[in-house]
OpenMM code with the backbone's topology and positions (N, CA, C; nanometers):
from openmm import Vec3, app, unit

residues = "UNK UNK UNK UNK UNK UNK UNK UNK UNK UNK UNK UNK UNK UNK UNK UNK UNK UNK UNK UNK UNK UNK UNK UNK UNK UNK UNK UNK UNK UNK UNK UNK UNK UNK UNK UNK UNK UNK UNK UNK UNK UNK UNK UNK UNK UNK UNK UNK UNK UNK UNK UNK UNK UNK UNK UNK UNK UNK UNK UNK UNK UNK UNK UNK UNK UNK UNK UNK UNK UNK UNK UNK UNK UNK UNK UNK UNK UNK UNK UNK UNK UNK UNK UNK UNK UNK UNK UNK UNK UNK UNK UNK UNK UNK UNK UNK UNK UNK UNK UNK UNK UNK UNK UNK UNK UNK UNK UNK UNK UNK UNK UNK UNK UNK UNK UNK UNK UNK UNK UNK UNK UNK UNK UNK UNK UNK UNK UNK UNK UNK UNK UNK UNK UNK UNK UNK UNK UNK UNK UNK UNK UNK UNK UNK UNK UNK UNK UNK UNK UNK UNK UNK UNK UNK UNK UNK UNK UNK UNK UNK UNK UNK UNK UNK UNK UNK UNK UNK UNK UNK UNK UNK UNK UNK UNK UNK UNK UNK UNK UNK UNK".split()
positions = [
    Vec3(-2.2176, 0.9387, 1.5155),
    Vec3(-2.1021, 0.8618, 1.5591),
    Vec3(-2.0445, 0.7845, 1.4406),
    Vec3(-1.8973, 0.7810, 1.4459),
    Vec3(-1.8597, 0.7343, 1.3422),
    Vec3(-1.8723, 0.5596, 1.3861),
    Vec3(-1.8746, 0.4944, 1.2826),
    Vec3(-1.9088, 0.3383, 1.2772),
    Vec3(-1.7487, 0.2450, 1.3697),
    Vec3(-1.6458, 0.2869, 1.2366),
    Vec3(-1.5059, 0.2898, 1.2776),
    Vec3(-1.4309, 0.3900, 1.3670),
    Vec3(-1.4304, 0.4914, 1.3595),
    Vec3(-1.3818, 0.5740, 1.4233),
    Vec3(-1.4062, 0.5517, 1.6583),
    Vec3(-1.5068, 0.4880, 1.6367),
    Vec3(-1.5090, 0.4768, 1.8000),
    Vec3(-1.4535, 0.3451, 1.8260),
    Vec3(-1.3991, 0.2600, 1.7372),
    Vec3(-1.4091, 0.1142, 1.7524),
    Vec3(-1.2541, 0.1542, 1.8314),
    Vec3(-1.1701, 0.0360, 1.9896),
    Vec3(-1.0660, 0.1091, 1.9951),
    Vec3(-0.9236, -0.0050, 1.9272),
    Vec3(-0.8535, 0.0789, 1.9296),
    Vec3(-0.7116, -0.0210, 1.8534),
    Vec3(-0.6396, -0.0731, 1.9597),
    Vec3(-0.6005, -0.2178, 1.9306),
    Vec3(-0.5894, -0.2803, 2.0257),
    Vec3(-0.3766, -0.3071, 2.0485),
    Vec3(-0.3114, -0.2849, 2.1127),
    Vec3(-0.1708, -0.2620, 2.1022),
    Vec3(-0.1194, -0.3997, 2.1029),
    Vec3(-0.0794, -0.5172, 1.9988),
    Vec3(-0.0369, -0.6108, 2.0666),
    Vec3(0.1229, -0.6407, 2.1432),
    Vec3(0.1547, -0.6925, 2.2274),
    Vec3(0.2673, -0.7236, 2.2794),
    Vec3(0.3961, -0.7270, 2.2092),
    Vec3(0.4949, -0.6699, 2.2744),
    Vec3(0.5892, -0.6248, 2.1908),
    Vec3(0.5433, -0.4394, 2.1071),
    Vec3(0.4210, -0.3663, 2.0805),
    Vec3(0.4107, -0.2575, 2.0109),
    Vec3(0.3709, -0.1201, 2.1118),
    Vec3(0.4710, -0.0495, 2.0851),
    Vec3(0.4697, 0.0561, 2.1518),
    Vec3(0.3910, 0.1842, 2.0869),
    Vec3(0.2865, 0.3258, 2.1797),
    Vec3(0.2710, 0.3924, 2.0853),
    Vec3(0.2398, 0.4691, 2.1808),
    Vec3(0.3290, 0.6327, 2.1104),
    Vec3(0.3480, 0.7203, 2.1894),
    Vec3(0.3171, 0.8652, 2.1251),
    Vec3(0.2823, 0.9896, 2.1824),
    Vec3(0.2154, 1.0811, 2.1398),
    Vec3(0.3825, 1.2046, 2.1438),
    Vec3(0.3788, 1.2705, 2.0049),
    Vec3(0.4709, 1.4367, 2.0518),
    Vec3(0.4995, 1.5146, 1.9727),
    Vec3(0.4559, 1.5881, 1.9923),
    Vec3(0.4582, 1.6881, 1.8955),
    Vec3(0.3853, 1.7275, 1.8216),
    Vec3(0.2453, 1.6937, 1.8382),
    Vec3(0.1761, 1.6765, 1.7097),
    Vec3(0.1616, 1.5382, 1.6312),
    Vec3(0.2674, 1.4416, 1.6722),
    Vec3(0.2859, 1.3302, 1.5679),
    Vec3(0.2578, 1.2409, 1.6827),
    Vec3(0.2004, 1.1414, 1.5855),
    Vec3(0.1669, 0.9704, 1.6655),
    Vec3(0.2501, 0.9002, 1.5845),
    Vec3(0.3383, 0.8638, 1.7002),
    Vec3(0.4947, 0.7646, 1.6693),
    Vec3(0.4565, 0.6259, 1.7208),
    Vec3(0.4452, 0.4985, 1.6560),
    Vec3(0.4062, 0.3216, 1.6594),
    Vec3(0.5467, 0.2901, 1.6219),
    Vec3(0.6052, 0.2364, 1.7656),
    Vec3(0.7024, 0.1254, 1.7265),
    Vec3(0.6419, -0.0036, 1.7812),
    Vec3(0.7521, -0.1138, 1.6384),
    Vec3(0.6667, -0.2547, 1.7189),
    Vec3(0.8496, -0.3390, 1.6361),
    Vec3(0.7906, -0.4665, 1.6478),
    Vec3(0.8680, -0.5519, 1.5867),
    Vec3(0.9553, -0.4969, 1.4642),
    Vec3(0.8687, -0.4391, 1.3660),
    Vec3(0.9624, -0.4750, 1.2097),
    Vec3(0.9695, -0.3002, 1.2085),
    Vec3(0.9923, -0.2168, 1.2814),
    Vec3(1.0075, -0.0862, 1.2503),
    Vec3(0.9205, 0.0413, 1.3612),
    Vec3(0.9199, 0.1523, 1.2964),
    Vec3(0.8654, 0.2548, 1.3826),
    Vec3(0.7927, 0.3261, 1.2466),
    Vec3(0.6757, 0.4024, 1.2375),
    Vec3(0.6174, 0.4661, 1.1465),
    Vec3(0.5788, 0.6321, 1.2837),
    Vec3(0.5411, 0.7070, 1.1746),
    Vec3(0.5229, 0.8364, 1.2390),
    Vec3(0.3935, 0.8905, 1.1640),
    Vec3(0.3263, 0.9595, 1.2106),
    Vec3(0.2178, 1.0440, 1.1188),
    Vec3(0.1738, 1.1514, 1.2241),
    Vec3(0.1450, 1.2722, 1.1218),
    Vec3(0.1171, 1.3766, 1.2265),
    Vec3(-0.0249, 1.3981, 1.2434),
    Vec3(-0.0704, 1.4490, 1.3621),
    Vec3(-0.2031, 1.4713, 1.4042),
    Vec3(-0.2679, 1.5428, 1.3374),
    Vec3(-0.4065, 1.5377, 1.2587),
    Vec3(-0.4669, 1.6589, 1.2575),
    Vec3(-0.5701, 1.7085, 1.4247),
    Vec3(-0.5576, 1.8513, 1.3837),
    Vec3(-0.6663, 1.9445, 1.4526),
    Vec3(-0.8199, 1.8846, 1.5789),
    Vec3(-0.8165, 1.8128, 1.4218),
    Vec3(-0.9959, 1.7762, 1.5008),
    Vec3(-0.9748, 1.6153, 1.5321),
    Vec3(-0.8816, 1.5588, 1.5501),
    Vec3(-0.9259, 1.4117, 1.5776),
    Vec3(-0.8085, 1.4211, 1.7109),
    Vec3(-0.8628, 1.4022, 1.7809),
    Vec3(-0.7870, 1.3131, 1.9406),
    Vec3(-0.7715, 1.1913, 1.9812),
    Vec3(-0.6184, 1.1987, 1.9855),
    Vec3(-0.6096, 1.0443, 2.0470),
    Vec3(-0.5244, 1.0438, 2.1856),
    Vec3(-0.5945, 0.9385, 2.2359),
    Vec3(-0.5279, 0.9219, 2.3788),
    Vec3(-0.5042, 0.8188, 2.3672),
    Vec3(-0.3727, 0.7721, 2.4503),
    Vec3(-0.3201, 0.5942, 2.4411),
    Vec3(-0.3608, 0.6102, 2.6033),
    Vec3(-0.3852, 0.4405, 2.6242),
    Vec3(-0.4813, 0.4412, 2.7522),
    Vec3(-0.4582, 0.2834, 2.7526),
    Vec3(-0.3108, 0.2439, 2.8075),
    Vec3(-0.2791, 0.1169, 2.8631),
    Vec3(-0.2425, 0.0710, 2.7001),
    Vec3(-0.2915, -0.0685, 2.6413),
    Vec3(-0.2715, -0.1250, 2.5448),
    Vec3(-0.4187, -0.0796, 2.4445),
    Vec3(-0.4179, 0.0211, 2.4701),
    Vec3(-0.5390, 0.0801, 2.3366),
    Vec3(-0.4763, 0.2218, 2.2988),
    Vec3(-0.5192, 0.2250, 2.1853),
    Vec3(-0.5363, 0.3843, 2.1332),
    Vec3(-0.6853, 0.4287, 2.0777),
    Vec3(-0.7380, 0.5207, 2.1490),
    Vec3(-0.8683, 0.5708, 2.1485),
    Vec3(-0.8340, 0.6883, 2.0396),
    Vec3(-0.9428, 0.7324, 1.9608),
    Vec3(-0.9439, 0.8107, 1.8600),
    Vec3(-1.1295, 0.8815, 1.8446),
    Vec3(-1.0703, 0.9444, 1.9293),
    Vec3(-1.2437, 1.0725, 1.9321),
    Vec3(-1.2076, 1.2187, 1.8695),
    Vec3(-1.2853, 1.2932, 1.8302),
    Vec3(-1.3223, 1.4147, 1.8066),
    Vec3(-1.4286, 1.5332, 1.8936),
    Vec3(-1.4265, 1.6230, 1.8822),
    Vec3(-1.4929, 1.7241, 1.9595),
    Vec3(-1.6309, 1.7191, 1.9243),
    Vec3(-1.7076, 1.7232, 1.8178),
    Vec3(-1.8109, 1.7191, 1.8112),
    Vec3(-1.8222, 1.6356, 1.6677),
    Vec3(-1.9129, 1.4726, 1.7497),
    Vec3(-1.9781, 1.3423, 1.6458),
    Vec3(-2.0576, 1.4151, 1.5533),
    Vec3(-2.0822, 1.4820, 1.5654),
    Vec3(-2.2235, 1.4782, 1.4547),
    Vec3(-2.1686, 1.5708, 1.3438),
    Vec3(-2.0984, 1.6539, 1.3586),
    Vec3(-2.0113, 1.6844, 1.2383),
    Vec3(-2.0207, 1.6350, 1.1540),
    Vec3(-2.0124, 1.6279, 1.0029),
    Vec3(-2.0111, 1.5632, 0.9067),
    Vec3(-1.8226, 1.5579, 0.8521),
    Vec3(-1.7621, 1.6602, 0.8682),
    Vec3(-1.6212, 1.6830, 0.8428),
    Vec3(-1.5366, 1.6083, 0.9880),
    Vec3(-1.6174, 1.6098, 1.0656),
    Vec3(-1.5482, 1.5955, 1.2233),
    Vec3(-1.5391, 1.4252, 1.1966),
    Vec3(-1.6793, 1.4100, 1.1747),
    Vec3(-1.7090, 1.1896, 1.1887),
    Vec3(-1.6206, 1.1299, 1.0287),
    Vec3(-1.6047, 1.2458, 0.9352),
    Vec3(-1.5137, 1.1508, 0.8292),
    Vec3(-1.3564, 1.1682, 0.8856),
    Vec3(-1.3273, 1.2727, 0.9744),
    Vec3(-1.1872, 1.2607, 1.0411),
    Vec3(-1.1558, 1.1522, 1.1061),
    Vec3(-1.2645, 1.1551, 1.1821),
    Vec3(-1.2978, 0.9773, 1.3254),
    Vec3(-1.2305, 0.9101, 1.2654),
    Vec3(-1.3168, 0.8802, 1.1204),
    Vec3(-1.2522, 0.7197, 1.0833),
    Vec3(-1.1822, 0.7436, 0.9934),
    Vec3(-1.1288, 0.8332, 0.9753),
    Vec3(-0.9563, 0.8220, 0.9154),
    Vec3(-0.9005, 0.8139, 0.9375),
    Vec3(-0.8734, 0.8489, 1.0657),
    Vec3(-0.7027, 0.9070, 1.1647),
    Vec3(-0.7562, 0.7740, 1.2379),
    Vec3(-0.8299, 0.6598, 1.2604),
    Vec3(-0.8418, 0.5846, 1.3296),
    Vec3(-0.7893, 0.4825, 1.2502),
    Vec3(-0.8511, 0.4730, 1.1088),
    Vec3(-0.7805, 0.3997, 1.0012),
    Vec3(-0.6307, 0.3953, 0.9815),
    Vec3(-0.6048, 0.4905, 0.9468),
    Vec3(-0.4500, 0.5330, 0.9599),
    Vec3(-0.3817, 0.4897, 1.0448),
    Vec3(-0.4001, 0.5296, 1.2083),
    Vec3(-0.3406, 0.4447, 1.3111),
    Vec3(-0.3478, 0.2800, 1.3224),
    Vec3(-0.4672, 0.2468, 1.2954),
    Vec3(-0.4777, 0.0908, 1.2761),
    Vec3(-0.3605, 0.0533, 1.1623),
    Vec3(-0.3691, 0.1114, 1.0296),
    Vec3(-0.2892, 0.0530, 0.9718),
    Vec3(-0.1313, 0.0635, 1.0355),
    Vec3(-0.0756, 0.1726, 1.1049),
    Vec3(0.0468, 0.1931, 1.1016),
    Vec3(0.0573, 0.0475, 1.2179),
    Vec3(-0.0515, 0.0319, 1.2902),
    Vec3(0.0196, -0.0296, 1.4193),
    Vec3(0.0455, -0.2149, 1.3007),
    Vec3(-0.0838, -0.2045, 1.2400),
    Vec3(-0.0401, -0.3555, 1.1791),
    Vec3(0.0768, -0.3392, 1.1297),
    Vec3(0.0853, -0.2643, 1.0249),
    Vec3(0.2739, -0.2432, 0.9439),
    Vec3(0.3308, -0.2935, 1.0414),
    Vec3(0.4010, -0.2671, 1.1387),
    Vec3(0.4861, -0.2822, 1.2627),
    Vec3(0.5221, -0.3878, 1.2843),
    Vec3(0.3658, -0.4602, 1.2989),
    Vec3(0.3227, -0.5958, 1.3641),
    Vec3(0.3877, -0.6606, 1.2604),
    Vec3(0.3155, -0.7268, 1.1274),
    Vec3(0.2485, -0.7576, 1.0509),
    Vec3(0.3815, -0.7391, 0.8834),
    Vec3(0.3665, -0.6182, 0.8953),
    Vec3(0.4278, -0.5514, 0.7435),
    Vec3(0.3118, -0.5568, 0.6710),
    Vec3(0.3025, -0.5092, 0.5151),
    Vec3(0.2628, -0.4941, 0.4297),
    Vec3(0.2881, -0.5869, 0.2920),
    Vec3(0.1865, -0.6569, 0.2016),
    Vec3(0.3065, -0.7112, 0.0547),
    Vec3(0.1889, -0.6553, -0.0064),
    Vec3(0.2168, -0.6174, -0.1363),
    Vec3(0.1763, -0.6320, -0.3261),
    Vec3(0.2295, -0.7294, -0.3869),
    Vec3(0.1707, -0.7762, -0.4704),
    Vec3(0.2556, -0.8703, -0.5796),
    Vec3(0.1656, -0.8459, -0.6644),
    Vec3(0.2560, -0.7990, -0.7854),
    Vec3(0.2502, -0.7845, -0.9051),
    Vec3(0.3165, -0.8799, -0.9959),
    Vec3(0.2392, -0.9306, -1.1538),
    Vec3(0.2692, -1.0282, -1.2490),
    Vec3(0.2696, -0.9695, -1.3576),
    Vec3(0.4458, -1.0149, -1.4293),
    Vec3(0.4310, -0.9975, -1.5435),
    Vec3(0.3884, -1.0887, -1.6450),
    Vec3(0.3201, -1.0459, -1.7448),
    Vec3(0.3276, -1.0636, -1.8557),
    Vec3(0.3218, -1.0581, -2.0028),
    Vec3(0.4129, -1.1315, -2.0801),
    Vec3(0.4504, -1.0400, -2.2062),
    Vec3(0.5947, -1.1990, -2.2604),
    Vec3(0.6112, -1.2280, -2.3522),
    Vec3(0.7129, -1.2832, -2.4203),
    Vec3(0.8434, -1.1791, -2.4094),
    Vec3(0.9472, -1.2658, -2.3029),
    Vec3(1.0553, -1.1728, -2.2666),
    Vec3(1.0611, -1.0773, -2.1690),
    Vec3(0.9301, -1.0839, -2.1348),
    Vec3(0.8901, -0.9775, -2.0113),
    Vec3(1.0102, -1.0484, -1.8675),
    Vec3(1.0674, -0.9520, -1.7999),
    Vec3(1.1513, -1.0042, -1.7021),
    Vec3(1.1429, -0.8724, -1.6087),
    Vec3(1.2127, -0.8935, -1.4784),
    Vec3(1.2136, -0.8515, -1.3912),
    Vec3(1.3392, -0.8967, -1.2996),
    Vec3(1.4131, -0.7908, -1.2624),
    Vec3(1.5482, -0.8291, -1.1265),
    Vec3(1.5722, -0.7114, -1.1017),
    Vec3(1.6228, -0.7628, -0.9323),
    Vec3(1.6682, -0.6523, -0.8184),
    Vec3(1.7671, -0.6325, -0.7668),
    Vec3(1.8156, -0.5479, -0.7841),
    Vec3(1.9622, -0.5726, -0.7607),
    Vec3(1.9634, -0.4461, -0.6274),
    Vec3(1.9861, -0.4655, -0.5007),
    Vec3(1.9777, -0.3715, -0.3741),
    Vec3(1.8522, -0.2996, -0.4031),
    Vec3(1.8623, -0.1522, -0.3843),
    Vec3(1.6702, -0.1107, -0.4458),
    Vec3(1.6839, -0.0480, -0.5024),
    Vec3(1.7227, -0.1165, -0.6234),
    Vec3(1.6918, -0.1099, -0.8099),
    Vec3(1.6252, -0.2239, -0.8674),
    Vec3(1.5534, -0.1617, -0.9245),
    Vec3(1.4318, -0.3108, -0.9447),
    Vec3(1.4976, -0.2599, -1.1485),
    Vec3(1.4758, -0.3700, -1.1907),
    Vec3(1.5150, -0.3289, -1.3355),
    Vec3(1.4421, -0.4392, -1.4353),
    Vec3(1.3322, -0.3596, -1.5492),
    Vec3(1.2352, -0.4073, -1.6044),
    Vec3(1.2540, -0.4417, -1.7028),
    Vec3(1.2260, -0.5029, -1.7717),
    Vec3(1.2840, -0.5779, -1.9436),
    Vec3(1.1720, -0.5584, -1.9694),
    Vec3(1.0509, -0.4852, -2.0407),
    Vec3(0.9062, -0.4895, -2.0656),
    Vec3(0.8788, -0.4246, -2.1917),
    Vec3(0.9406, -0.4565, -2.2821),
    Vec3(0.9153, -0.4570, -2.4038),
    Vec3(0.9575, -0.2975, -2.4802),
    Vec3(1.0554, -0.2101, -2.4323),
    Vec3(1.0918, -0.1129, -2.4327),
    Vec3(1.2512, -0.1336, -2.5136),
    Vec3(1.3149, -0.0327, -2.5677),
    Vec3(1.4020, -0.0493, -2.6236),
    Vec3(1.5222, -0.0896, -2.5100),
    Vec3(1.4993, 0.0109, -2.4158),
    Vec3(1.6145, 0.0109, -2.3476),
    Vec3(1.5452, -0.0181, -2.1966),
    Vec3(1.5826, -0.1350, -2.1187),
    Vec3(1.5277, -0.1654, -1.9458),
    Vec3(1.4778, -0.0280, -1.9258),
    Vec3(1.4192, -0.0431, -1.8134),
    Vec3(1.3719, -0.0067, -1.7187),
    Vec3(1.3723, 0.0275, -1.5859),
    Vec3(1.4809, 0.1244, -1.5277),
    Vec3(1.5419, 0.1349, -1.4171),
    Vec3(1.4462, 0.1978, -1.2990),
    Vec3(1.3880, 0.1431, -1.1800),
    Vec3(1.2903, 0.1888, -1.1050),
    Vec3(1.4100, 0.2235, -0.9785),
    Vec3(1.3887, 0.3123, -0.8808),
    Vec3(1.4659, 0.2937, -0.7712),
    Vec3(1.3670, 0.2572, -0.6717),
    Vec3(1.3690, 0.1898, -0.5977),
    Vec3(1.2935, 0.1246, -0.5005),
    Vec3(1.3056, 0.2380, -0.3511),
    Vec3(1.1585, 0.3520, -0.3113),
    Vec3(1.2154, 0.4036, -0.1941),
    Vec3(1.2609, 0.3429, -0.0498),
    Vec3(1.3108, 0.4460, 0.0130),
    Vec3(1.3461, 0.3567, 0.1427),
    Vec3(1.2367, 0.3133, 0.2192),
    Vec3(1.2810, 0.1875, 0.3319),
    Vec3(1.1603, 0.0693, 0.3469),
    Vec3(1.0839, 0.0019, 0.2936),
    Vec3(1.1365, 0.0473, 0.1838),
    Vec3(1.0341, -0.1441, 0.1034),
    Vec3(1.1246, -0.1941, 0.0005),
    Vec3(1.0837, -0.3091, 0.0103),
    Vec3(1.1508, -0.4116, -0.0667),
    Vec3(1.1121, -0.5284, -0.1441),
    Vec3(1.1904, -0.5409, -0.2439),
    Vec3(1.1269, -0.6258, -0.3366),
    Vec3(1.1793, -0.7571, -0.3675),
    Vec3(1.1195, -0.8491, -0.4347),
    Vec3(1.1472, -0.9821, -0.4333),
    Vec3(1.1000, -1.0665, -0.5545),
    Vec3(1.2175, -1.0951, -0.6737),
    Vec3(1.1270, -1.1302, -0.8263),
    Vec3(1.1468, -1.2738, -0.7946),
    Vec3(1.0293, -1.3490, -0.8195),
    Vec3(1.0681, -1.4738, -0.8428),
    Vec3(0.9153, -1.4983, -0.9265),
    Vec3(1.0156, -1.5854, -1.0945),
    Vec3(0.9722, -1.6193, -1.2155),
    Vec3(0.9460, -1.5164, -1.2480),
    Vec3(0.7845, -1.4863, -1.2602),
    Vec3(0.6831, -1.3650, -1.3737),
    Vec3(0.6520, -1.2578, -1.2145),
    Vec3(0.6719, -1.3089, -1.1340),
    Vec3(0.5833, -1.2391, -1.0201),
    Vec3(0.6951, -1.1367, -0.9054),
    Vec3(0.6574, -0.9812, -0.9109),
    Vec3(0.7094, -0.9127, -0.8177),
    Vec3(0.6310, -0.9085, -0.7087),
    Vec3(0.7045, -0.9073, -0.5765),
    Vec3(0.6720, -0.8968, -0.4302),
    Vec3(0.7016, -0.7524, -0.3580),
    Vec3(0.6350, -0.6717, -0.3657),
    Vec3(0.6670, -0.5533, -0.2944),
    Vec3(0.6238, -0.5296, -0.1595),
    Vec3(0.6967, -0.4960, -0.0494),
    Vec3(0.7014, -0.5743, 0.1040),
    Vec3(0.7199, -0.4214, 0.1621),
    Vec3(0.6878, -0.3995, 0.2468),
    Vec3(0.7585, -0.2563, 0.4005),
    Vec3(0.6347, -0.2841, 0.5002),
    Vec3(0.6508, -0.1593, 0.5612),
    Vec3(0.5555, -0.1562, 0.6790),
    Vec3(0.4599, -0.0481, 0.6860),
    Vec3(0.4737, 0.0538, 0.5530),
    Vec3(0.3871, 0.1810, 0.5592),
    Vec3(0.2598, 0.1548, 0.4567),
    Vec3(0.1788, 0.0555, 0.4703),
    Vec3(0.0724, 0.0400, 0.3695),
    Vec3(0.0415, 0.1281, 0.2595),
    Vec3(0.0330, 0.2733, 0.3032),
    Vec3(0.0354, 0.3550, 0.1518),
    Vec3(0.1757, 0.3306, 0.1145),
    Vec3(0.2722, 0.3358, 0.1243),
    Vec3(0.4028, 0.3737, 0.0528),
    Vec3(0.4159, 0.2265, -0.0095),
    Vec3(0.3994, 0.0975, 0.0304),
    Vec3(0.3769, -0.0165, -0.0430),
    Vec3(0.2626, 0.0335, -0.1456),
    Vec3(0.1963, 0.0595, -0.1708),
    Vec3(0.0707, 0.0422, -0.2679),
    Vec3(0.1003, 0.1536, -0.3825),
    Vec3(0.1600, 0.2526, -0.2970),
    Vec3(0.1824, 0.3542, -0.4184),
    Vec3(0.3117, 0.3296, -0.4949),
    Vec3(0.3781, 0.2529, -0.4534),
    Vec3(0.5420, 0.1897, -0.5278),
    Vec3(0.4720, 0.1299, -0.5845),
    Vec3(0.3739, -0.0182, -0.5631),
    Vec3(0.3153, -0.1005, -0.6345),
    Vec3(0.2499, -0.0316, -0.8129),
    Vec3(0.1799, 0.0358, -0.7322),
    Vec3(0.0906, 0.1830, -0.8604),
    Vec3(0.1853, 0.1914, -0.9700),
    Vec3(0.2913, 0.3017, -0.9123),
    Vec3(0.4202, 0.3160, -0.9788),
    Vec3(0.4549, 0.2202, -1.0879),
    Vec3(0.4798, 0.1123, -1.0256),
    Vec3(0.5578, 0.0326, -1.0988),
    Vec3(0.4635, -0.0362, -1.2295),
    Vec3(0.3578, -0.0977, -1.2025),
    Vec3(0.2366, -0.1111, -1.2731),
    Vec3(0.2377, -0.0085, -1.3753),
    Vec3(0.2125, 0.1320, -1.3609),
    Vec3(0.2343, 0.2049, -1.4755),
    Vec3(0.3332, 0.1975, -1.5698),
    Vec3(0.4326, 0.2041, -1.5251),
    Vec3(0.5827, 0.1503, -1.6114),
    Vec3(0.5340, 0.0472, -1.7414),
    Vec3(0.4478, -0.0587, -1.7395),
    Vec3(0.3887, -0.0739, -1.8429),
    Vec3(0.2252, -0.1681, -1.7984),
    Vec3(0.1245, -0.0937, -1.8209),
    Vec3(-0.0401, -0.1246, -1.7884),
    Vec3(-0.0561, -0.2722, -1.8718),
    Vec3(-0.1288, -0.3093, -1.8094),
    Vec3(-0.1916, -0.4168, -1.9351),
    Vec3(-0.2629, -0.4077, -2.0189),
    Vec3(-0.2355, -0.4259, -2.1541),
    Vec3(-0.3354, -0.3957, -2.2781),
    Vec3(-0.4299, -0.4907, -2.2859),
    Vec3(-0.5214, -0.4348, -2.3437),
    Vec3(-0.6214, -0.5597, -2.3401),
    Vec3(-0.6234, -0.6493, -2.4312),
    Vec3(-0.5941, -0.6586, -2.5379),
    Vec3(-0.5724, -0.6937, -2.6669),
    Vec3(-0.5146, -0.8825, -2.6054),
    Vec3(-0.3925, -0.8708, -2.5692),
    Vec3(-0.3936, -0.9813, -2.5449),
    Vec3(-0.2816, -0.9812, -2.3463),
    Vec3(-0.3119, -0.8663, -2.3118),
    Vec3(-0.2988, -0.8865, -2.1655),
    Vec3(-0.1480, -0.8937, -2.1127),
    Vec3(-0.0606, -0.7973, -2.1994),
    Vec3(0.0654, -0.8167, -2.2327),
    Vec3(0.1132, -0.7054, -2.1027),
    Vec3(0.1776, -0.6754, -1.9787),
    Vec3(0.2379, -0.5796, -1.8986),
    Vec3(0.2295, -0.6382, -1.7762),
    Vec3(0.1874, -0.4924, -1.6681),
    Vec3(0.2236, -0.5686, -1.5343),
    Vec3(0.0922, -0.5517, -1.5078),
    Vec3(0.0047, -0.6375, -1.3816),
    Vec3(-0.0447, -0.6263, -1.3695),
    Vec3(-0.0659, -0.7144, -1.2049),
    Vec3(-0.1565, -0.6450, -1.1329),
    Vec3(-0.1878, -0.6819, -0.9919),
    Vec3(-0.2610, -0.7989, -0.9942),
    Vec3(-0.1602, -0.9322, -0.9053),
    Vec3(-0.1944, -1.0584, -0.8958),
    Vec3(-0.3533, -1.0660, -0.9201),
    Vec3(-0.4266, -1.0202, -0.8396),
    Vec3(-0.5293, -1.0275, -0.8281),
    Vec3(-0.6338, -0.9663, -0.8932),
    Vec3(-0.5844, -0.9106, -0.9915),
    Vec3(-0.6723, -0.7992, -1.0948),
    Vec3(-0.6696, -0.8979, -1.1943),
    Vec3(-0.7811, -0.8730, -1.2541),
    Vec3(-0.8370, -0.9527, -1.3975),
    Vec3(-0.8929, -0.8229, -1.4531),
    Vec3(-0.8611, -0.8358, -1.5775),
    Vec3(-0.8122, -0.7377, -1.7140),
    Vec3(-0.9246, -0.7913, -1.8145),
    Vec3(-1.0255, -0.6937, -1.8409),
    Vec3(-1.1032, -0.6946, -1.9300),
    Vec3(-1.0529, -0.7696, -2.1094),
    Vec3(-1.0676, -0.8206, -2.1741),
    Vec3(-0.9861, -0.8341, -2.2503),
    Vec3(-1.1053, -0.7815, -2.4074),
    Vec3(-1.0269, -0.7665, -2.4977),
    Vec3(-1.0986, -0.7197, -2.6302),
    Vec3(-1.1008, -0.7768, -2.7263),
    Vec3(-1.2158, -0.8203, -2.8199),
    Vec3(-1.1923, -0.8932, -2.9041),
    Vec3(-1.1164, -0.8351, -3.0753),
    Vec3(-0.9950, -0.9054, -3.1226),
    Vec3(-0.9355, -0.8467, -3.1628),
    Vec3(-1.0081, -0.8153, -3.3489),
    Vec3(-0.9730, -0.7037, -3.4360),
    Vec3(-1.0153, -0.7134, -3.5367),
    Vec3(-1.0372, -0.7986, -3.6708),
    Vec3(-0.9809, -0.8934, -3.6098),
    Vec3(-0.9974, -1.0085, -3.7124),
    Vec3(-1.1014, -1.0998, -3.6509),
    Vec3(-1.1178, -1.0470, -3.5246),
    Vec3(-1.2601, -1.1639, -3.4866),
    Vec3(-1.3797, -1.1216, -3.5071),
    Vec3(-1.4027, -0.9505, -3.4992),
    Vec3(-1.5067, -0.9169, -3.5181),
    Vec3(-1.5730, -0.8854, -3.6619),
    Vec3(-1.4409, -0.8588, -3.7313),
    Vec3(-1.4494, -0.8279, -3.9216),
    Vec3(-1.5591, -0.9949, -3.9441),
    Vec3(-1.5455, -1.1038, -3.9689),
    Vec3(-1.6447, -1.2100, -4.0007),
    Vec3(-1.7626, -1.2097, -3.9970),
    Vec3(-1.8365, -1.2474, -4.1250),
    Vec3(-1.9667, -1.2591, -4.0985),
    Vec3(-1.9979, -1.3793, -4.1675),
] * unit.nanometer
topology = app.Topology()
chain = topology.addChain("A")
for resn in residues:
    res = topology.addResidue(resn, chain)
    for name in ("N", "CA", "C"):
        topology.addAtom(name, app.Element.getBySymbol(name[0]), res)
């Protein structure tokens, strides 16, 4: 039995969730998300729950489905609820950041900006050193976040790019500290 996968999702008030086609469609407050079914995982909506079983637990391919497609649905119903944020920090001397509709545009130490297009449903928000990346589809927030982060990594040297609020960056000691004896 999967650990997560039997646990059930709970619908709060105001969130709707409906089965067709193959696809499990969650509307709630801040939007509607869609994802399509696989094969081996079943879900039945059953009042204000969504149940998520498979044909046979003991599977090893069957019980890592359980708690994916259970995961997955949990997240879509929070998005809904809830939404999603990243925030990412720059830094760098001159390092900047602005949004203009969803064009995010990077000053990061490059000859010429940095033009990102922001996909549809998420949105961003610069204020000072720090970007806010916001929607309701938890992967599609995280992988814009990714994205953008690459545009320029943090070096270690002295910790100069973008980097995730909450990430701490190994740093290196530079060659003039270690040359001394």
């Amino acid at each position: 039995m999967s650990r997560l996968g039997k646990l059930p999702i709970k619908l709060t008030e105001g969130t709707q969730a409906k089965i067709e086609n193959g696809f499990i469609i969650v509307k709630g407050p801040k939007g509607e998300l869609k994802q399509k079914l696989h094969k081996l995982a079943k879900v039945e909506i059953k009042g204000k729950e969504i149940i998520v079983s498979v044909a046979d637990a003991e599977n090893r391919k069957e019980k890592a489905f359980w708690g994916l497609f259970r995961s997955l649905i949990n997240n879509m119903v929070e998005g809904v609820n809830n939404g999603y944020e990243k925030k990412l920090e720059i830094n760098g001397v001159g390092f900047r950041a602005s949004v203009s509709g969803q064009k995010l545009t990077l000053n990061v130490g490059y000859s010429n900006p940095v033009d990102y297009n922001l996909p549809a449903g998420i949105a961003a928000q610069v204020e000072g050193n720090v970007i806010a990346i916001s929607g309701i589809d938890k992967q599609l927030v995280g992988e814009t976040a990714s994205q953008i982060r690459k545009i320029r990594k943090p070096e270690p040297y002295k910790g100069k790019g973008i980097k995730y609020i909450d990430e701490v960056i190994r740093r290196k000691v530079g060659k003039a500290a270690s040359k001394g004896e």
